[in-house]
C-alpha positions in Angstrom: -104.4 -169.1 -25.3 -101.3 -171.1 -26.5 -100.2 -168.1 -28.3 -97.2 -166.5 -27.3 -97.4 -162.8 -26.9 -95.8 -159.5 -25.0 -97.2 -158.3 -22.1 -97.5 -154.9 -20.8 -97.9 -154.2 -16.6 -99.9 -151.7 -14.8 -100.0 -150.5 -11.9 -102.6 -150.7 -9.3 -105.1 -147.7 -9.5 -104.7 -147.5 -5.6 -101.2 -147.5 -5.5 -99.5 -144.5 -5.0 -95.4 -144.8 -3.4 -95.5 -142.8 0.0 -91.8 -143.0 1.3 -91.6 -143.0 5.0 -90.1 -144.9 7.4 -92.1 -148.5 7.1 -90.8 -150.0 10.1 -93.2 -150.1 13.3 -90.3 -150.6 16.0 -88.9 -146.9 15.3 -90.2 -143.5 16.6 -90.7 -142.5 13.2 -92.9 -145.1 11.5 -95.3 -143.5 9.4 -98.4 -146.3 8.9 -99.0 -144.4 5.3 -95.9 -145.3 3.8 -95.0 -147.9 1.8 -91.2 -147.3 0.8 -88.6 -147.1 2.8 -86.4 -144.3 2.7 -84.1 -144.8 5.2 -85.6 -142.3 7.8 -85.9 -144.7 10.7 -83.3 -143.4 12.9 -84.4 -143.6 16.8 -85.9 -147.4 18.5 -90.1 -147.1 20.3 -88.9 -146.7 23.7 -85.2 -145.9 23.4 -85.0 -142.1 23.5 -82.4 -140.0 26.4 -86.2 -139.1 27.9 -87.2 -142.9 28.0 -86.6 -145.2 31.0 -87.3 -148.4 32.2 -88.7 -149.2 35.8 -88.2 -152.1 38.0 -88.2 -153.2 41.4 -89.2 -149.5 42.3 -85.9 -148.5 40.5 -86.2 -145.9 37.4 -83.1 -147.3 34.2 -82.1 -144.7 32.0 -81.6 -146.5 28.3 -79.7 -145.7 25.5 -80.1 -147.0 21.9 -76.5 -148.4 20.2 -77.2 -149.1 16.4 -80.2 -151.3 16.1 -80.0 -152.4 20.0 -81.5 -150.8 23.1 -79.6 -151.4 25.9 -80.0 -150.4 29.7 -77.7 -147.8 30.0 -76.4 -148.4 34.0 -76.3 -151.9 35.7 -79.1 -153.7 36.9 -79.7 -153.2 40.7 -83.0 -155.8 41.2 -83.9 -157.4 44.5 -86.6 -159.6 42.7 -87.0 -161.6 39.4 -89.3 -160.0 37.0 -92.0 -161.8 38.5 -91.6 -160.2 41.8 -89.6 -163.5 43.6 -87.1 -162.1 45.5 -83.3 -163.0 44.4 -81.7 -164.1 47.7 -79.0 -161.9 49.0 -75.6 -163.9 50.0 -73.0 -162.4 52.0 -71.2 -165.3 53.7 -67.9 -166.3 51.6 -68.5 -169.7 52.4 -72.7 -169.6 51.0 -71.7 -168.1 48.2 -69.0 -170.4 46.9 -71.3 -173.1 47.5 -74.5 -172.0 45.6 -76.2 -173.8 42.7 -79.3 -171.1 42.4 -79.6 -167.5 41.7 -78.3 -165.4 44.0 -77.2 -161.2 44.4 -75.0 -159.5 46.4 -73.7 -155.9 47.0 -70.2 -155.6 46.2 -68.4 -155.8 49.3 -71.6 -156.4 50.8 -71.4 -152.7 51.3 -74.8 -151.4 50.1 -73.2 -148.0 49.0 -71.8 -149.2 45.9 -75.0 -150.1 44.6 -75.8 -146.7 43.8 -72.7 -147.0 41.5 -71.8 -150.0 40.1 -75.7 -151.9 40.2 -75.4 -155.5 42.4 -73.2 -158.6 41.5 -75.4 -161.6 39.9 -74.3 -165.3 40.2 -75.2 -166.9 36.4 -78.2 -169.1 37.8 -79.6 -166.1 38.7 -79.3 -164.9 35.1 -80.4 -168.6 33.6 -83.4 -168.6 35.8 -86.8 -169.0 33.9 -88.0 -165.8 36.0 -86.0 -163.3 33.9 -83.8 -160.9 35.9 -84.7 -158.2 33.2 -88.2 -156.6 33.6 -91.1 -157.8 30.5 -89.3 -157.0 27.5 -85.9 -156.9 28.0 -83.6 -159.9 28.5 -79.8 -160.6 29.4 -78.5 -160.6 26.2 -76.6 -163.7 24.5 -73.7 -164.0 23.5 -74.2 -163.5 20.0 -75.9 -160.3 21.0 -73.1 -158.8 22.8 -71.0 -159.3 19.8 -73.6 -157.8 17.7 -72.7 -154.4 20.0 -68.9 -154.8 19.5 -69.3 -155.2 15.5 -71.3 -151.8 15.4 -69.2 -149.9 17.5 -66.6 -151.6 15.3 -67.9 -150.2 12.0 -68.2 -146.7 13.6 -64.5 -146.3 13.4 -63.3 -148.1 17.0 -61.5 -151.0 15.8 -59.2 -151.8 18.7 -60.6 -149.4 20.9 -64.2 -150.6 21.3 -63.4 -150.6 24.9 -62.6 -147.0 25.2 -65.9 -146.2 23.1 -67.7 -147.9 25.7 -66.3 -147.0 29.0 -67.7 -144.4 31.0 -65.7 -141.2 31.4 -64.8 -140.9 34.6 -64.4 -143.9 37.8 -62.3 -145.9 36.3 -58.7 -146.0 38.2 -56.5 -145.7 34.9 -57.8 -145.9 31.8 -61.1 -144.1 31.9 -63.0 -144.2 28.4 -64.7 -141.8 26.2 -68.1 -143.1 26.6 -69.3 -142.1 22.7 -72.2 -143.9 22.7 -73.6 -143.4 26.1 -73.4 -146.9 27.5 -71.4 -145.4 30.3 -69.8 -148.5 31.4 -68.0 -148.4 34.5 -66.0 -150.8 36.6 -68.0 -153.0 39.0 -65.3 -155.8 40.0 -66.3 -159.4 40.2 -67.1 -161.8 43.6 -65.0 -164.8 43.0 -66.3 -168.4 42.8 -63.8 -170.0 44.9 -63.5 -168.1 48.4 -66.4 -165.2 47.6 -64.2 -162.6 48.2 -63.9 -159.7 46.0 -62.4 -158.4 43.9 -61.1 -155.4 41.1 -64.1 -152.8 41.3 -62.6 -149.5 40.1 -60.3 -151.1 38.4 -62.0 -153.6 35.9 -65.8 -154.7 34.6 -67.9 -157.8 34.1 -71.4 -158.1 32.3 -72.9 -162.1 32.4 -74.3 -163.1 29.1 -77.2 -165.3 28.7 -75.3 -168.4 26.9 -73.8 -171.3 28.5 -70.7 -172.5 27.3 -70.1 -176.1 28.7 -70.4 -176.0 32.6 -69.4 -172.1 31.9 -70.8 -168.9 30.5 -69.9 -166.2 28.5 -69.6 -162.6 29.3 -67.7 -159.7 28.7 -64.9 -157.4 30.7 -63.6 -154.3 30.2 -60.3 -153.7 31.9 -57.9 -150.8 33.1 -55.1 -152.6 30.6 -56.6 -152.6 27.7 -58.8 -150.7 25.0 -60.7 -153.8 23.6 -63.4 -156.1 24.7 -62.5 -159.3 26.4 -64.5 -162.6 26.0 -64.5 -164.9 28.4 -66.3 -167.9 29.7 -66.1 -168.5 33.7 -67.7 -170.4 35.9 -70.9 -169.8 36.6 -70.5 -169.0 40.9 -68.8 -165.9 39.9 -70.5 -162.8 40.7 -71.0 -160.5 38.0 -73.0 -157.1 36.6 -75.9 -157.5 34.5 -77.2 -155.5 31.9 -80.5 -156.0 29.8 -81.4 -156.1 26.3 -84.9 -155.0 24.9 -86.5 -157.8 23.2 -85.9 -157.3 19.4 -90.2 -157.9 18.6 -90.5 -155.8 21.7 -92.2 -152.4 21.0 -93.5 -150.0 23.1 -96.9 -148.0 22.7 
């Protein structure tokens, strides 16, 4: 055995190369393939005739490279446990909290039907998820994850205008190209709860702190882009969820 000599492989007498798509999270896995070939196109659970129900509420989702996203705002009355998410409409509560709490912009429940409710970020960062099983408010990594696709797609600068909806915007409306139909909720301000900007600008919480702030992201009239920001976390906000990544569905 201490000689040294060539060596010759063969291949398995079983193994015969199927090319398929190999990954079980896409619509077009194929369990008997065994190399890739690149034909995974469209995310389990992330079709236009897919939707997501919650708190007796049917989301339409949209799939935005390798994410699935909720493709309107989140409207929920309860945590994804059923608790309900206390509604606040006094200025004065609502400057004051230190828990999760929702509101209706201008406490006019008409708007909801638009623009989804305004969150306060406990109510994201509580442990009973605001997003039903599956899905999560995405981080802040994640929501830079969607600019740097729509990036590469050829919307450097405009990554705004790629993602605002068509129409409801009061100058400025966008060209919507990959369905995510983002439209301009306004904000409820920490400081007085009054508030503020709907039609003309729009805020989405993420899930990361920064400091005694979070992150999140805003799409305005002025601009084209998408603006980071980290604000305290009393202001009211829109919400959008994220599927889990190892989320599939059968």
């Amino acid at each position: 055995p201490r000689h040294g000599f060539s060596v010759r492989c063969l291949r398995d007498a079983e193994f015969i190369e199927v090319q398929g798509c190999t990954d079980p999270s896409y619509d077009e896995y194929d369990a008997s393939a065994n190399t890739d070939d690149g034909s995974c196109t469209t995310l389990v659970g992330c079709s236009e005739s897919d939707f997501v129900s919650m708190d007796g509420y049917d989301y339409d989702v949209v799939q935005v490279g390798d994410q699935c996203w909720f493709a309107e705002n989140l409207r929920s009355t309860v945590y994804a446990d059923g608790t309900a998410i206390p509604e606040v409409t006094g200025n004065g509560a609502w400057t004051g909290l230190s828990s999760g709490a929702r509101c209706d912009y201008g406490n006019d429940a008409d708007n909801v039907d638009t623009y989804g409710r305004l969150y306060n970020w406990h109510a994201v960062d509580d442990a009973r998820g605001l997003c039903p099983s599956g899905w999560h408010v995405p981080t802040d990594g994640e929501w830079t994850d969607l600019e740097g696709y729509i990036t590469s797609q050829g919307f450097a600068g405009t990554e705004g205008t790629a993602l605002k909806s068509t129409s409801g915007w009061s100058s400025g409306n966008g060209t919507d190209d990959f369905g995510f139909s983002a439209l301009p909720g306004g904000l409820r301000d920490y400081y007085n709860g009054s508030f503020n900007i709907a039609g003309g600008n729009g805020y989405w919480w993420s899930s990361s702190p920064d400091g005694a702030n979070a992150w999140l992201r805003a799409l305005r009239n002025s601009n084209s882009g998408v603006n980071r920001h980290n604000y305290n976390p009393r202001h009211g906000f829109s919400v959008r969820c994220l599927r889990d990544a190892e989320f599939i569905e059968v």
